[in-house]
VEXNUKE-108821 format. One line per 5 residues: number of its first residue (from 1); for each residue y, x, z of N, C-alpha, C, CB. Coordinates in steps of 0.001 Angstrom, whole numbers. Each point is the difference from the previous one (the first is absolute). Glycine has a CB too. Layout:
N
NUM) Y:X:Z:Y:X:Z:Y:X:Z:Y:X:Z  ...
END
This chain:
138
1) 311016:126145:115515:-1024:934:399:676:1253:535:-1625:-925:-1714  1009:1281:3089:343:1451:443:-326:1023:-692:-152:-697:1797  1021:1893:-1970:-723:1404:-293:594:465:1062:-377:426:-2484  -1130:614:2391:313:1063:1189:294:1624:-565:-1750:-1591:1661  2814:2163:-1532:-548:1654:-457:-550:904:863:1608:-31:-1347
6) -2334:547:1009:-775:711:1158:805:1442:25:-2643:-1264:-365  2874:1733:1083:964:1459:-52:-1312:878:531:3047:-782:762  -2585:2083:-1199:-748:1034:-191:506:794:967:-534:-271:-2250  -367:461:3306:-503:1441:1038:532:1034:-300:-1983:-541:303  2828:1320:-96:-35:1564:-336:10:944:1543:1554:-537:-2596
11) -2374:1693:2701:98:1093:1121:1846:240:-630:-3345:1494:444  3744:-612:513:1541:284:-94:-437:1504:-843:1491:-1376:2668  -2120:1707:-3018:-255:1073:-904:37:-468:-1648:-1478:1066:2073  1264:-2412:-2213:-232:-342:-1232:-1360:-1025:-162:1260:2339:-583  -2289:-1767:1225:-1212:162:-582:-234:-1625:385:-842:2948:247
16) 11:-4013:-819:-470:-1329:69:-829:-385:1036:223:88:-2095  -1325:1167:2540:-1418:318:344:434:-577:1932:-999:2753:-2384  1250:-3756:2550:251:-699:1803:-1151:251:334:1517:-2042:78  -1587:2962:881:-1222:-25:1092:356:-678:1410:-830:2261:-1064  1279:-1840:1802:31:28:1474:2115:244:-10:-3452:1456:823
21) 3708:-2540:156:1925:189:393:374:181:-1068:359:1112:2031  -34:-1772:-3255:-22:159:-756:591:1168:-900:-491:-1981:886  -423:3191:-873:-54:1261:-399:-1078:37:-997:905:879:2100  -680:-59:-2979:-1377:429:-788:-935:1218:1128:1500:-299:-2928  -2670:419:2252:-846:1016:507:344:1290:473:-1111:-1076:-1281
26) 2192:2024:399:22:765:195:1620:233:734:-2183:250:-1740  2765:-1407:2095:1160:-153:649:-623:-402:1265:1659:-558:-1908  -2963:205:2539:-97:-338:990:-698:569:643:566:-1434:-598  -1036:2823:-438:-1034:748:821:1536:1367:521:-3379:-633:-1830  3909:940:1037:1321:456:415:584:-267:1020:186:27:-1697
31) 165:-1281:2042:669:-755:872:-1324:791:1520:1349:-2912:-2122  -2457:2505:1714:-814:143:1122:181:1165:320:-1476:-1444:-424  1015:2602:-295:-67:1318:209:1517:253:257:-2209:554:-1452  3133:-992:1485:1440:354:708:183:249:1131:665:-1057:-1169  -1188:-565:1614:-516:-291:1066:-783:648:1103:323:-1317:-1421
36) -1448:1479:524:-896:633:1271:136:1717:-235:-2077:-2307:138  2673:3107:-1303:-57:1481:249:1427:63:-331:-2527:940:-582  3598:-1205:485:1416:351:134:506:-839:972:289:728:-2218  -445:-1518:2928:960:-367:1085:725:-815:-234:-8:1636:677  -258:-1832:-2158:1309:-1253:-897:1025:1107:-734:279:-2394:2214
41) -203:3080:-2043:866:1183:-748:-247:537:-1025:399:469:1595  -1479:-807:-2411:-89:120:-1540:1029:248:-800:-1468:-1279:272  1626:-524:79:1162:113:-1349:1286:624:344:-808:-2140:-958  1186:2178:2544:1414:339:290:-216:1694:-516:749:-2029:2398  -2001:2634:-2087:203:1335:-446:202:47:-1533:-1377:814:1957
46) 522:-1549:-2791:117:89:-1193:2133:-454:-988:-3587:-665:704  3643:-502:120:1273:-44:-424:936:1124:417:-453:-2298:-25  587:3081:1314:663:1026:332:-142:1432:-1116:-349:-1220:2545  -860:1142:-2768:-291:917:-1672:222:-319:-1005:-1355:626:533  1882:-1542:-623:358:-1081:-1027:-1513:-103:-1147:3196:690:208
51) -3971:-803:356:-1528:-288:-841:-336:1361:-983:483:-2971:-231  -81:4336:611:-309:1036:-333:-447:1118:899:1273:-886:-1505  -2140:1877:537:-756:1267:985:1055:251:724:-1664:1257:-1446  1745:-430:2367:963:482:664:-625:1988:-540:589:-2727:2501  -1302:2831:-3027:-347:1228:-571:710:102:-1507:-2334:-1:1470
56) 1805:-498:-2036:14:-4:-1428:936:-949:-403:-2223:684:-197  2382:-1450:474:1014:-1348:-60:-255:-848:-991:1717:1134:793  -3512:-1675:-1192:-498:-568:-457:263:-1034:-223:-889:1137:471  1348:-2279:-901:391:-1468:-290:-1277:-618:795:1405:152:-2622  -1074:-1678:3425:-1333:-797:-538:-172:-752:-990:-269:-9:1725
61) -910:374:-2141:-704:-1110:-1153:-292:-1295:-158:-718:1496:-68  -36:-1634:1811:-537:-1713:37:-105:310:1848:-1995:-874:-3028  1953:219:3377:-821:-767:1460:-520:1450:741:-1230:-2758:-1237  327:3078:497:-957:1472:1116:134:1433:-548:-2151:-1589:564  3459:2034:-1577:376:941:-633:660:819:993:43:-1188:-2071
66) 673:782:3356:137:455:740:-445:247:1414:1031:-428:-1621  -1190:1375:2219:-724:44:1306:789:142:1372:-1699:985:-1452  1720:-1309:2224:713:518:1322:-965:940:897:1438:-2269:51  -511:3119:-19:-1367:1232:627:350:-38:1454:-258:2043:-2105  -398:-1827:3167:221:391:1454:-135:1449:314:-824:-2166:558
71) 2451:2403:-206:-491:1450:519:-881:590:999:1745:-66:-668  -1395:-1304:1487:-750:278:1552:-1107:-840:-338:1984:302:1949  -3223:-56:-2161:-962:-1272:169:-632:-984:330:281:915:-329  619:-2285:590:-669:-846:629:1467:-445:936:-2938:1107:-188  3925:-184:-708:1277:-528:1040:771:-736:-1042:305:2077:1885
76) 307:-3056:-1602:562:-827:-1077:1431:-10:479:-2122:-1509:-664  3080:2481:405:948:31:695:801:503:-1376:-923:327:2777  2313:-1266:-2838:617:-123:-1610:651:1304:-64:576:-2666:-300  -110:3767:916:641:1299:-268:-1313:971:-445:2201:-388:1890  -3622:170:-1697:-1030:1138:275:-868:-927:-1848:-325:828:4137
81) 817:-1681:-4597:-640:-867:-1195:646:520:-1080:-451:-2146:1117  154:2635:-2184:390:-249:-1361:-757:-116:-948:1433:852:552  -694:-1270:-1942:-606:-207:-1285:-418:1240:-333:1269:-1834:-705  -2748:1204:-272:-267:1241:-253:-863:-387:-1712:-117:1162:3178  321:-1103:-4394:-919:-71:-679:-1675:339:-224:2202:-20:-291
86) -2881:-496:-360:-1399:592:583:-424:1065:-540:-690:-1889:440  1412:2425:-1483:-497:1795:276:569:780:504:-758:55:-1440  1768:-379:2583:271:735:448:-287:-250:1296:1215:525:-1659  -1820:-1710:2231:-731:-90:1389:-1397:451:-503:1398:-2092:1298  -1888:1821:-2382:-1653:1229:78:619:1404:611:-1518:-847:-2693
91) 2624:1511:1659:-236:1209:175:573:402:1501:-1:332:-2674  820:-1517:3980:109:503:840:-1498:155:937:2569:-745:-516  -3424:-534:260:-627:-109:453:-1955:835:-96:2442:-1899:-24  -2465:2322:-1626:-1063:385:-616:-145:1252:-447:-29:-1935:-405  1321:2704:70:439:1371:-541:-788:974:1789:3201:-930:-2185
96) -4200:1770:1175:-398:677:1324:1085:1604:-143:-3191:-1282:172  4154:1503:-1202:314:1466:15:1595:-461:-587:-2778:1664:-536  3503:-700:1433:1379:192:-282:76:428:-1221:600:418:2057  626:-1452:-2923:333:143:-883:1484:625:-618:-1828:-1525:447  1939:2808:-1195:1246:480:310:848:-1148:-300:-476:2411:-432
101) 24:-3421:-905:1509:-912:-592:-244:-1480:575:417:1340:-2654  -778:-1074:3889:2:-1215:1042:1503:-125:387:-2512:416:1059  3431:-1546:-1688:1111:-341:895:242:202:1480:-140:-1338:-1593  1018:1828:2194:181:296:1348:-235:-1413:948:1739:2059:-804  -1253:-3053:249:-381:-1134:1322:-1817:-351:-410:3125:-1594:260
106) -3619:1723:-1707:-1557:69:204:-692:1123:594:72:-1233:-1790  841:2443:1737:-638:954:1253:-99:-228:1196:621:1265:-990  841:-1860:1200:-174:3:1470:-1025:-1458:806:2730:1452:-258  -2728:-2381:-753:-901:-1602:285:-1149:1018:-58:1143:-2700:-1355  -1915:3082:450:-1548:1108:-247:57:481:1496:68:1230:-2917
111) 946:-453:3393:-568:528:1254:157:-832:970:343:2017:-555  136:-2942:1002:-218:-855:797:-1357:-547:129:2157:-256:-352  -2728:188:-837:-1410:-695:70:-574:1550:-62:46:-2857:-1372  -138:3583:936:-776:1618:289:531:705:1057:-380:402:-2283  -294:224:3110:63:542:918:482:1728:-403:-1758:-2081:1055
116) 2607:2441:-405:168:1928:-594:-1001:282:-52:1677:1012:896  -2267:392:-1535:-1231:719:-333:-856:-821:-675:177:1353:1799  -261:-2850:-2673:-1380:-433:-361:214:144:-1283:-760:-1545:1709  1901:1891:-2398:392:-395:-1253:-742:1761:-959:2874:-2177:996  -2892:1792:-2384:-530:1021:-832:1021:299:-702:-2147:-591:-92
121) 2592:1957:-388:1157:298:-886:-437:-50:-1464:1051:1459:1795  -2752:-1220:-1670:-614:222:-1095:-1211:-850:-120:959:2167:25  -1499:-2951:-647:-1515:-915:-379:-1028:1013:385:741:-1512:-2252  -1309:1628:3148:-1007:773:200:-1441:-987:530:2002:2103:526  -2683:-2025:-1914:-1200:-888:782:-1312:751:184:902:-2131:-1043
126) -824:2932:1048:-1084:1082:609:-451:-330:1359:1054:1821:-1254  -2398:-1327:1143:-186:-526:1554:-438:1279:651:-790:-2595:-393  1074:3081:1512:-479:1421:571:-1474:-183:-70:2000:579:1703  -2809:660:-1417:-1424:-237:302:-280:-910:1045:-360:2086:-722  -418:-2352:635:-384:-1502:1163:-1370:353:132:1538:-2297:-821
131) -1945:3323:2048:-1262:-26:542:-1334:-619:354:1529:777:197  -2901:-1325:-989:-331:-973:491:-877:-55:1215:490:-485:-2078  -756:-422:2888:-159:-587:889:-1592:-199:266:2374:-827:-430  -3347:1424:1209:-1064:-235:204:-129:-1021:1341:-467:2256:-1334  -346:-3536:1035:-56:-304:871:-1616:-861:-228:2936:327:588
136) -3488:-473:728:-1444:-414:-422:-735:-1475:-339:32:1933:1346  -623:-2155:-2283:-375:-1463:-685:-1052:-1133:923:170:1536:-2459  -337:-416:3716:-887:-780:666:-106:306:1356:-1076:-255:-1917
END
């Protein structure tokens, strides 16, 4: 009598979970998004950082712990790409006010995406008077 052993699937990450080329889910949505918003230069940027912030010098954790940020937007060009952990791409991207103990290369990434004059030195959410507006219902 034959036996057969059946061997076991693995994504090259580890994980069991074969979807599609044989990748797991979240290795193939990676793979895609490489693809279609890095140019294929993901990972070459990420290995050139050696899989750390280039701010903070964050370790990665797993798979999406690290980010590749675009300086230029929409340009996928491997000198203008780096790693970036994700609190520190919020705060290039979400921080509306200069921060004095902002690292100098997160200052200078912050203003690349902020324009001179938009930034606040101070939280000011006051709103000036705001005049209202007559206009007629009919």
């Amino acid at each position: 009598m034959k036996t057969s052993t059946q061997g076991v699937l693995h994504c090259r990450c580890g994980r069991d979970e074969i979807l599609a080329i044989g990748l797991c889910a979240t290795c193939y949505t990676l793979r895609r998004q490489d693809e279609e918003y890095f140019g294929g230069l993901r990972e070459a940027v990420l290995e050139r950082d050696q899989y750390r912030c280039r701010v903070c010098d964050a370790p990665r954790r797993n798979k999406r712990s690290i980010i590749v940020h675009h300086r230029v937007p929409g340009g996928s060009v491997l000198h203008l790409m780096l790693s970036l952990c994700p609190g520190c791409h919020a705060k290039v991207h979400r921080t509306m006010a200069v921060l004095s103990a902002m690292p100098p290369l997160l200052l200078k990434l912050w203003r690349e995406q902020h324009p001179v004059g938009h930034e606040q030195q101070v939280l000011n959410f006051q709103q000036e008077h705001i005049r209202p507006q007559h206009m007629s219902m009919f």
